[in-house]
C-alpha distance (Angstrom), angle and dihedral (degrees) to the residues before:
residue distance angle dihedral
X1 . . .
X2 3.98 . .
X3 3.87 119.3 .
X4 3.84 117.0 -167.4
X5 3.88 114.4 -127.7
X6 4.32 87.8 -94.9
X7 3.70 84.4 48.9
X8 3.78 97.1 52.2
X9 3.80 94.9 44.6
X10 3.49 93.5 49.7
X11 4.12 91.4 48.2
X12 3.84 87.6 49.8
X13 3.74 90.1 52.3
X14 3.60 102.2 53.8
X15 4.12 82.5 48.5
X16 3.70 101.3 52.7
X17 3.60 92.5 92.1
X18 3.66 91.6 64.1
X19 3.60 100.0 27.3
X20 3.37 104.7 113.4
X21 3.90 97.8 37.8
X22 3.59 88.1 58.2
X23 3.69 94.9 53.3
X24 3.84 88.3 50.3
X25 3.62 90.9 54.9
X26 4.16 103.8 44.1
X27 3.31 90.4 45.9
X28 3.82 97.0 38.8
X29 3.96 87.9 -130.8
X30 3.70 104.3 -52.7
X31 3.42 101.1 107.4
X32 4.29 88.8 83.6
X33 3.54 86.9 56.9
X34 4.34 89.1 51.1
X35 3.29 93.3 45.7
X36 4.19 89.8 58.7
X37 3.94 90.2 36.7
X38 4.42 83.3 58.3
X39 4.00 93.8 42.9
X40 3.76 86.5 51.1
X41 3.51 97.5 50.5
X42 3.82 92.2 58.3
X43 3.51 118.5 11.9
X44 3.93 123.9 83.0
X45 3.75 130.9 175.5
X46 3.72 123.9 -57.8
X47 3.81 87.9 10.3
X48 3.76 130.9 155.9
X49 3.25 104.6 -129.8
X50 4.36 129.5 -175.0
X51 3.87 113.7 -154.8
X52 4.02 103.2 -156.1
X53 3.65 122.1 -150.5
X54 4.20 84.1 -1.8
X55 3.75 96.9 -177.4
X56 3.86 114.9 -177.4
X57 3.82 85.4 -2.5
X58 4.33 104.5 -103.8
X59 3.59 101.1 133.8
X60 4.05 96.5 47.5
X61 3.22 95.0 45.1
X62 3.73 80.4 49.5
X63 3.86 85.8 54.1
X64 3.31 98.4 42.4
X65 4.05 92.7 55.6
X66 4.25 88.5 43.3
X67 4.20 78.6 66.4
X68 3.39 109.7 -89.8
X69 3.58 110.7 166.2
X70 3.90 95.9 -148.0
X71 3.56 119.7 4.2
X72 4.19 122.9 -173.0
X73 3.87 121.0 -169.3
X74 3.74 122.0 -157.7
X75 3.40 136.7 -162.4
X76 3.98 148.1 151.9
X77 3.83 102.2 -138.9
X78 3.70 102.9 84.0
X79 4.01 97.1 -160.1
X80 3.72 89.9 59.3
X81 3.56 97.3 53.7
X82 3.88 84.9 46.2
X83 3.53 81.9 59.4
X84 3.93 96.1 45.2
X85 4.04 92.5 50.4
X86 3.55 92.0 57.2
X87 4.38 88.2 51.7
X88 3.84 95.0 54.6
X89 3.99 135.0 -0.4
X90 3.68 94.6 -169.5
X91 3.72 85.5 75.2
X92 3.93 121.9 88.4
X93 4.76 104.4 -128.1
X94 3.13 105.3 -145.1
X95 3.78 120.4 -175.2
X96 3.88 108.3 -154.7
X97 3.61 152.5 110.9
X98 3.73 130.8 -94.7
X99 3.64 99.1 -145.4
X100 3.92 82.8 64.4
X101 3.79 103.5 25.8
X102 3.84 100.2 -170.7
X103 3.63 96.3 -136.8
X104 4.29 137.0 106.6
X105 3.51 110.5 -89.1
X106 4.00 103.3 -107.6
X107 4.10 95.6 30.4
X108 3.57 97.4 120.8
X109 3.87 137.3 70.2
X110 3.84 91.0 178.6
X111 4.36 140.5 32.1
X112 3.29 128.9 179.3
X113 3.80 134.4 177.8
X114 3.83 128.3 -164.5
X115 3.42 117.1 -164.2
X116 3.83 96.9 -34.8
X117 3.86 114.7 97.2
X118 3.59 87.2 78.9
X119 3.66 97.2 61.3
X120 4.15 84.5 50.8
X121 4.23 114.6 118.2
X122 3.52 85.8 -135.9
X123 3.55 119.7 20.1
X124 4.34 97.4 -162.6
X125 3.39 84.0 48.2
X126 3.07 98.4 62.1
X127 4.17 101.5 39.0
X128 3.79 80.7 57.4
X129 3.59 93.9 60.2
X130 3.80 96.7 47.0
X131 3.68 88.2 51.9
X132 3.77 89.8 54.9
X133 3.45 97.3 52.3
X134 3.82 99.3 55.0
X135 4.01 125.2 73.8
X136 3.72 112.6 -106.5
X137 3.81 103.5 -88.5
X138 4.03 84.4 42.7
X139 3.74 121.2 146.0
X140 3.94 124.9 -138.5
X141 3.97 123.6 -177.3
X142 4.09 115.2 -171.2
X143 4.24 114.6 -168.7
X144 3.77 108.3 -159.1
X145 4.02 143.1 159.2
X146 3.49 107.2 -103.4
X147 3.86 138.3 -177.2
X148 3.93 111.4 -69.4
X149 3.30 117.9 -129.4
X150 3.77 139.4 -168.1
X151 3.56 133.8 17.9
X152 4.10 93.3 -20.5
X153 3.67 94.7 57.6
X154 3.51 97.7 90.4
X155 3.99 89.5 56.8
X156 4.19 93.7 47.5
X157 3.99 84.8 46.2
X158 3.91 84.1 61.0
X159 3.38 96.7 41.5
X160 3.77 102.6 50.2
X161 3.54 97.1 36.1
X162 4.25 104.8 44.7
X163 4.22 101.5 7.1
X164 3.97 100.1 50.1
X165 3.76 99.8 40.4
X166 3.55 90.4 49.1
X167 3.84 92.5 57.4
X168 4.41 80.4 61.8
X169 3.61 89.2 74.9
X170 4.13 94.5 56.0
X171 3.48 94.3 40.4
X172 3.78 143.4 56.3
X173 4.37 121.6 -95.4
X174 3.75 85.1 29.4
X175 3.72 86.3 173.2
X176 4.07 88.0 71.5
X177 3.88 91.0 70.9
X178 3.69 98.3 49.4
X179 3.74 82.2 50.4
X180 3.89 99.8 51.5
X181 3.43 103.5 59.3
X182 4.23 79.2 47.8
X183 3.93 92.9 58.6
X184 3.68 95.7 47.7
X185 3.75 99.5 57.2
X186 3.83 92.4 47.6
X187 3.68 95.2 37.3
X188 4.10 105.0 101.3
X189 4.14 118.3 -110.0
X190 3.64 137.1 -97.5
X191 3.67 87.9 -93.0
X192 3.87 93.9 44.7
X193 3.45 96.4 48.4
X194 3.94 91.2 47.0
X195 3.88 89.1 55.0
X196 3.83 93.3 46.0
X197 3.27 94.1 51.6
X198 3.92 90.0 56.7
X199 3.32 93.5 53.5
X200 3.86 92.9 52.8
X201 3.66 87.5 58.0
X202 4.05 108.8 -91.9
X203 3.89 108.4 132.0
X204 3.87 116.7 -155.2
X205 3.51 89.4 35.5
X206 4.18 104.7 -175.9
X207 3.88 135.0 148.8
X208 4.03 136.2 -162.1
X209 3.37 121.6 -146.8
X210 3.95 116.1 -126.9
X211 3.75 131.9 -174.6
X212 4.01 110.3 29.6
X213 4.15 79.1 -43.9
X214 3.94 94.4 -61.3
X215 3.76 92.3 116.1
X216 3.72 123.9 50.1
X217 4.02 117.8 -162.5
X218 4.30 105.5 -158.8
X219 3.55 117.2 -171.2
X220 3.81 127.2 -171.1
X221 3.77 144.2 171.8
X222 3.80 129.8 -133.8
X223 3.95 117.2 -113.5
């Protein structure tokens, strides 16, 4: 299942509402503690810092309480940043896309992404504009689903394929848990990603494995 970008915004507005809930529940709370594991990994004191694709605003407010100095979150689904606004005011909502990230080339010492890259129309695309927005020396951090592997795959495969889309027909944007599953199996591995990020210009391009190896956490720095 393929959305087109319209497609996908409109999906993640109908499931703002229950955004975060949902999180809480698939990931039986432990996405809080990823979030804070990413802002660590890239954001230090008095930082600039981007939040891509911020949704209902976690991981910058994450950033922001790792000691950024100013943090701005963007996103392209207006009823989650409705939702983000209301969670923290010291934060600069922006509504925006990140295959055109309306920012200077160079105005960022940090990025991070939580759960959003694979949502993107085109994935390089995007990694190309993240590295153009930060200074050289400039950190980015992207938190995504990835592949499972090893003796736990079996269990995910159940559990993204029967258990999540089920939860579409109790709960609003139904659509958006049909096209999870979707997403993950085209989205590229841990490996992949590492190597496309490379290629987009991040140096020291690495990732950890969170989660029983559902989540992947890749860091990079910009050359």
């Amino acid at each position: 299942m393929t959305l087109a970008p319209e497609g996908v915004r409109t999906m993640f507005d109908r499931i703002a509402p229950v955004y975060d809930a949902m999180n809480r529940v698939m990931t039986l709370g432990l996405d809080v503690r990823w979030r804070r594991l990413a802002a660590a990994a890239v954001v230090q004191p008095g930082d600039r810092v981007l939040d891509a694709a911020c949704g209902t605003g976690d991981l910058a407010i994450a950033d922001l309480k790792r000691g950024a100095g100013k943090v701005t979150g963007l996103d392209f689904s207006p009823r989650m940043l409705e939702r983000a606004r209301r969670k923290d005011e010291r934060i600069e909502w922006i509504e925006g896309d990140m295959l055109a990230l309306p920012f200077a080339d160079g105005t960022f010492d940090a990025a991070t992404v939580g759960f959003g890259v694979r949502n993107v129309a085109d994935l390089e695309a995007a990694s190309r504009e993240l590295r153009r927005v930060l200074r050289p020396g400039g950190r980015v951090a992207i938190l995504e689903i990835t592949k499972p592997r090893g003796v736990l795959k079996p269990f995910f495969s159940l559990w993204f394929d029967r258990v999540v889309p089920l939860l579409g027909k109790v709960l609003p944007g139904g659509a958006a848990y049909t096209y999870l599953p979707a997403s993950v199996k085209r989205f590229p591995g841990a490996e992949a990603l590492a190597t496309l990020m490379r290629d987009c210009g991040f140096g020291d391009a690495r990732f950890r494995l969170f989660g029983g190896t559902i989540v992947a956490l890749h860091t990079g720095v910009a050359e």
